[in-house]
N, C-alpha and C positions, 0 to 999 in steps of 0.2 A: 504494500500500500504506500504510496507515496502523499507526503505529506509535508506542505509548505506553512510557515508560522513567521509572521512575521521576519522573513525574511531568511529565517534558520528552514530549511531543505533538506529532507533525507527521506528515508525508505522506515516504516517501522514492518519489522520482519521478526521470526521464532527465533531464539538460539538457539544453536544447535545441542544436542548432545554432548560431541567431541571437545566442544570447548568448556563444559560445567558451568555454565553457565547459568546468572539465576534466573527465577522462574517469578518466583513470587513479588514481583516489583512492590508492594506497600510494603513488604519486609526493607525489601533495601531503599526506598527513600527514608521508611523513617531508622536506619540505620548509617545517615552519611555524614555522624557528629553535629559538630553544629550550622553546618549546612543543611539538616532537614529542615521539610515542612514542619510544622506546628502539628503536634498528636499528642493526645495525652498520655501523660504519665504511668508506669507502674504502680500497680495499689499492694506494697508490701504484705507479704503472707499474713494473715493474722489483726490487719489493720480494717476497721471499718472509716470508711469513707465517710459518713452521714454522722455528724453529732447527734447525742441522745437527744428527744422529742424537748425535753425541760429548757435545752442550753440558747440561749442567744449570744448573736456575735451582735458585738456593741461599737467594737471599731476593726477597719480593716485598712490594708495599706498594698498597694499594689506596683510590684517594679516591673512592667512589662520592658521586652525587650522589641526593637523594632521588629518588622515584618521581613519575609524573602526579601533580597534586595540580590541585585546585580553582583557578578567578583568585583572587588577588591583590584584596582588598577595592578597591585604588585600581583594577582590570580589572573588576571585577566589575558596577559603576556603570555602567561604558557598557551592557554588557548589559541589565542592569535597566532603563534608559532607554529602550534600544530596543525592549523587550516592553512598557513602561506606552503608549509612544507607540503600538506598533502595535496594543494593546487598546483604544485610543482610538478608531482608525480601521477596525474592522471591518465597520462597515456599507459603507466606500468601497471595502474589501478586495474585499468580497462583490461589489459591482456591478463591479469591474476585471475586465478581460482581460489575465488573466497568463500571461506564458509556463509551459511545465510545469516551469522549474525555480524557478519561485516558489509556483507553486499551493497548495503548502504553507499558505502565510499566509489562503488561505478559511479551512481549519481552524483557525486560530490556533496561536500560537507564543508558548508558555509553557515559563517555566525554570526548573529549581530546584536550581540549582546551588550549594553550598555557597564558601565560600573559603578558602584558605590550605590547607587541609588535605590529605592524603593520599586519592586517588580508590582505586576497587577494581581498576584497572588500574595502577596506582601499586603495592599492594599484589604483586600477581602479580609484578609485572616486576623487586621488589628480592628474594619468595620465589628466581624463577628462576633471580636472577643470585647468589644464595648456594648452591643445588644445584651449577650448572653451573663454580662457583671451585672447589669440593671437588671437581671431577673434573678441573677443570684443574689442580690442583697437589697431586696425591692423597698426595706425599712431604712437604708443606710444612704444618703443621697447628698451626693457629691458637691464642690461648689467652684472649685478649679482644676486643673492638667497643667504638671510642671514635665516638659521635656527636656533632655539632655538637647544642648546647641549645635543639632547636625540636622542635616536637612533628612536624612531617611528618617533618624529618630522622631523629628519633629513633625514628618509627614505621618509616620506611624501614630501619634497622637492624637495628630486630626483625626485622622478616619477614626479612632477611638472615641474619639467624643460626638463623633458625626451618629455613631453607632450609638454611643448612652445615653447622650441627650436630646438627639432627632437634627435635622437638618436645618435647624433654625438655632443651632445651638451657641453661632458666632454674635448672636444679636444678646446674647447674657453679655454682663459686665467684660469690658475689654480687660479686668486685673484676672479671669477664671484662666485664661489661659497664658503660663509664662515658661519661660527657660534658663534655664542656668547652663554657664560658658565651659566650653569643655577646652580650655586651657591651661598654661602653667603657672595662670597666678590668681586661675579660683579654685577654694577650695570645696571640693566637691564629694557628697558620698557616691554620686552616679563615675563618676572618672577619678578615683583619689590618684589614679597612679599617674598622675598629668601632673601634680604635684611632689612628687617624688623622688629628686633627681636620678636617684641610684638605681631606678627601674628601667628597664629595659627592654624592647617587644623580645628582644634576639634572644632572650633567656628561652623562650619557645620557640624562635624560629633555628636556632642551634640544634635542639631537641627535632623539629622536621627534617633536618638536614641530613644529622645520623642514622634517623631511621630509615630517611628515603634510601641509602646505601645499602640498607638490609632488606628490603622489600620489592623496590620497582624496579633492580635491573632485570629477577626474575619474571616480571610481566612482560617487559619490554623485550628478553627474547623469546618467549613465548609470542608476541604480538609479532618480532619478525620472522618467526616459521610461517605465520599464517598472513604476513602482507609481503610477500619480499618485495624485494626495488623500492622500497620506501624508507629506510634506516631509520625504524624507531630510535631515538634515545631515550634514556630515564625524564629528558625533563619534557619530550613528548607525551608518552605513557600519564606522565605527572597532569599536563593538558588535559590530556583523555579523560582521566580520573575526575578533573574540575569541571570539565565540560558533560560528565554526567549530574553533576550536582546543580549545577548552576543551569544547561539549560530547562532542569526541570522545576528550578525557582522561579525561571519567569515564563514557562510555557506550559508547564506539566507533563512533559515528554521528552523522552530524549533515548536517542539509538546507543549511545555511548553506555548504558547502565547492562544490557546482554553482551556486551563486550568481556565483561569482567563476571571472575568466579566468585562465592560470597567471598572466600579464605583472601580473596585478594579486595573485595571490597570491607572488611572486616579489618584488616591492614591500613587502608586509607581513615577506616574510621580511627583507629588507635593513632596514626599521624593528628588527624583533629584534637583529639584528647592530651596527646603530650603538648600539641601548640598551646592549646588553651591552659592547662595545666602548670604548664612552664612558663608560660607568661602574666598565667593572672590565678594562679592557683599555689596546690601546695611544694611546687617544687620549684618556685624561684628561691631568692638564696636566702638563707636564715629564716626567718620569722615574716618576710615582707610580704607574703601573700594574706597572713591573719591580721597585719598591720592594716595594710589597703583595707582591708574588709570591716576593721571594726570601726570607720567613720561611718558605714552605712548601718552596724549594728548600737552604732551611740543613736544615730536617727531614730533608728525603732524605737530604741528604749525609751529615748527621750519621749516621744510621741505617747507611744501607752503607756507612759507612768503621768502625761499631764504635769513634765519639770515646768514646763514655761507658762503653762496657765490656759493656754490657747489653744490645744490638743483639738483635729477635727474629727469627726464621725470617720470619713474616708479620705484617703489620700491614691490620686491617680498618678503616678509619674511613671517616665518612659526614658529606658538606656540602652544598654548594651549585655549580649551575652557577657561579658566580662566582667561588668557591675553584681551581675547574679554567682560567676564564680568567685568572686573577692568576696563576698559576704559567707558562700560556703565553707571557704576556708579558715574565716573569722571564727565561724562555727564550730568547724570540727567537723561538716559533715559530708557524707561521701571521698571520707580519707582512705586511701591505701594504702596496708601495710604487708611488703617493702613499697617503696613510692613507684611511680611507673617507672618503666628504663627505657630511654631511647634505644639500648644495643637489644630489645625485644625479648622473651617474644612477648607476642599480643594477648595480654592474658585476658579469655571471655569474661571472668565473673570478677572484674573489676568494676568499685563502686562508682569511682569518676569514668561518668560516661555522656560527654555532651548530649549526644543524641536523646537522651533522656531528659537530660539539666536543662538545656540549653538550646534545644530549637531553635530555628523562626520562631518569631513572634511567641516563644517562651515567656509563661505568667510565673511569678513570686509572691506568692498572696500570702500576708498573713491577717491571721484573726485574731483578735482578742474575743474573749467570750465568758459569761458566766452562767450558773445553772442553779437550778433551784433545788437540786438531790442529789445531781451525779457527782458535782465536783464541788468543791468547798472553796472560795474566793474565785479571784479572777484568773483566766488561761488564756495559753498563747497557742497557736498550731499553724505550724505551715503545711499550706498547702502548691506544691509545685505543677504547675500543667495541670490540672482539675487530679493532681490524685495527693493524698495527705505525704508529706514525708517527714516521718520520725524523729523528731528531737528527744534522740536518747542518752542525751548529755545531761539533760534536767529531768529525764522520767525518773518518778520516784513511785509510782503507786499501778497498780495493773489497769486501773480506770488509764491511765497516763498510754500505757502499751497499746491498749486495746485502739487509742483513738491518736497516736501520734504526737500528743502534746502534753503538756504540761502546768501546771501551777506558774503562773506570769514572777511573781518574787522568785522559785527555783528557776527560772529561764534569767534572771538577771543575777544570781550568785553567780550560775554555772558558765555565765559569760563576762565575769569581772575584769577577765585580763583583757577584753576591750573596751568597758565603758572607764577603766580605769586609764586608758591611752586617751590623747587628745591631739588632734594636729597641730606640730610644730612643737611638742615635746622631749623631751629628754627621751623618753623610746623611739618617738617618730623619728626624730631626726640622728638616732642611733643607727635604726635601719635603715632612712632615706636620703639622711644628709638634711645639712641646712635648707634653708628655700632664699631665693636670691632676693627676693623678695619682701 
């Protein structure tokens, strides 16, 4: 079947047998880190989803992450590389015998995929998840959206609020809607590490680099047994791998995804995880990933304990996957123990796992809530992607197990070593250095 999208052209065909190929494409989109679509969460063994009938959630606070959005100008290049080279070699295309899940490339394989920016599946998925907050918390009603100062981010916001508060929602007060600068001289809980000298992206992209040396040359000869006359490289193959993710972030299709076996897309997903992990998780150096993270968990606390007097019902703001992993790591949670390793291998039942964490358009919702039997004072629970996830740092009671959360005073003992840091402290700028500032 041949099938033209906006400008991207190819064949969707079976894969084959011979190449292992996977079959069940909703496995492997939402398996490509944090380049998957939005899907929700794992609901941990043991854990109910649904608070008891008694409990009300009295305040809630919400860190969405933008929507699908275009690669990454520095992702985008592999792409582009890999469609000049394969327009290069059409004539050798043409005379190959290719299995049917390459066939594609007779046709040629061209792209036009934008970057950085906001997809129309990106669009949809932050509408949706602003309908379906107004019906999850139909008592709790909003009265501003703070975005992080990027234009996906801040476009993902709109549609979010286009979604909660209907299409007339720009004619409320011009203060409901505002931003904060994702620079190096604000301080921010959405970007702490823009403040931070001593941080670094390469801490994670050092970590892609290693691994890429253990994983993609064996794709890339595999890929040229079955294209010769084309000289895969690794940072081809690496193309390949992005250009299944991305063109199904802004098309929802893409011939590149029966290309690859799970074992090898499973590989790509663990490259996601060490990036993300190594740049804004628990294996940058020393302590700097729970440092980043506990300016967004001084937020919370501040907020449901009511320090400033001014405490709202609901807070809407909108960042980055990165924002949601600094705050994990502040927590404690979804640690690995040993940490991941770039030199591999890929271990399946690791608990950092973007794909999960961190989608597209990944929700961070927590609740404050109390109950008139079940639980005794006020609680706190997060819930990730509509499924609850475990704060079993402050569980103390099997009501606590059963439902992922915990007593709001235990969830701020058990997190003292970050409301006890403050930006531009004696620890902060232990880990991060002064600020020039």
């Amino acid at each position: 079947m041949r099938v033209v999208l906006a400008g991207l052209a190819f064949s969707v065909v079976a894969a084959s047998a011979s190449a292992a190929a996977v079959s069940d494409s909703a496995d492997v989109f939402n398996r490509l880190g944090n380049l998957s679509p939005y899907h929700k969460g794992p609901v941990p063994v043991g854990v109910r989803e649904r608070l008891p009938a008694d409990c009300t959630v009295e305040q809630v606070m919400l860190m969405g992450r933008h929507g699908s959005r275009f690669p990454l100008a520095s992702e985008l290049v592999f792409i582009t590389n890999l469609t000049t080279k394969l327009a290069s070699k059409a004539s050798a295309l043409q005379r190959a015998r290719l299995p049917s899940e390459l066939a594609f490339l007779k046709e040629g394989y061209t792209s036009t995929l934008g970057h950085d920016d906001l997809t129309a599946m990106g669009r949809r998925q932050l509408f949706d998840h602003g309908v379906d907050f107004r019906l999850k918390y139909p008592h709790l009603i909003a009265d501003s959206v703070l975005a992080g100062d990027q234009d996906r981010v801040i476009e993902s916001a709109q549609w979010f609020a286009q979604g909660y508060f209907g299409r007339t929602w720009t004619n409320i007060s011009s203060a409901a809607f505002s931003t904060i600068a994702e620079d190096n001289v604000t301080i921010s809980w959405i970007t702490p590490m823009d403040t931070c000298p001593k941080w670094q992206y390469a801490f994670g992209g050092n970590a892609v680099t290693t691994w890429g040396t253990v994983y993609l040359p064996a794709i890339t000869r595999r890929l040229n047994k079955l294209i010769p006359g084309v000289g895969f490289t690794d940072n081809d193959t690496h193309g390949a791998l992005y250009a299944c993710a991305y063109d199904y972030a802004a098309l929802g299709v893409s011939p590149w995804c029966n290309v690859f076996t799970k074992q090898e897309l499973a590989n790509f997903e663990y490259e996601l995880d060490l990036l993300m992990n190594g740049a804004f998780g628990y294996n940058l150096p020393g302590n700097m990933g729970a440092t980043l993270g506990a300016l967004f968990v001084n937020k919370l606390v501040e907020r449901f304990s009511n320090a400033t007097g001014d405490a709202k019902p609901v807070y809407l703001e909108f960042g980055h996957d990165t924002t949601i992993d600094m705050a994990l790591a502040a927590l404690g949670l979804a640690k690995d123990t040993p940490p991941l390793s770039a030199k591999g291998p890929a271990r399946p039942s690791r608990k950092f796992r973007t794909s999960q964490q961190v989608p597209f358009g990944a929700q961070m919702i927590w609740e404050k809530f109390t109950c008139s039997s079940s639980f005794k004072g006020p609680q706190i629970r997060l819930v990730l992607n509509d499924a609850p996830f475990p704060l079993r740092s402050c569980a103390r009671t099997s009501a606590d197990s059963r439902f992922g959360s915990c007593a709001f005073e235990s969830f701020v003992k058990a997190n003292s070593a970050s409301t006890s840091l403050k930006w531009g402290d004696a620890a902060w700028n232990a880990t991060c250095g002064a600020a020039a500032f």
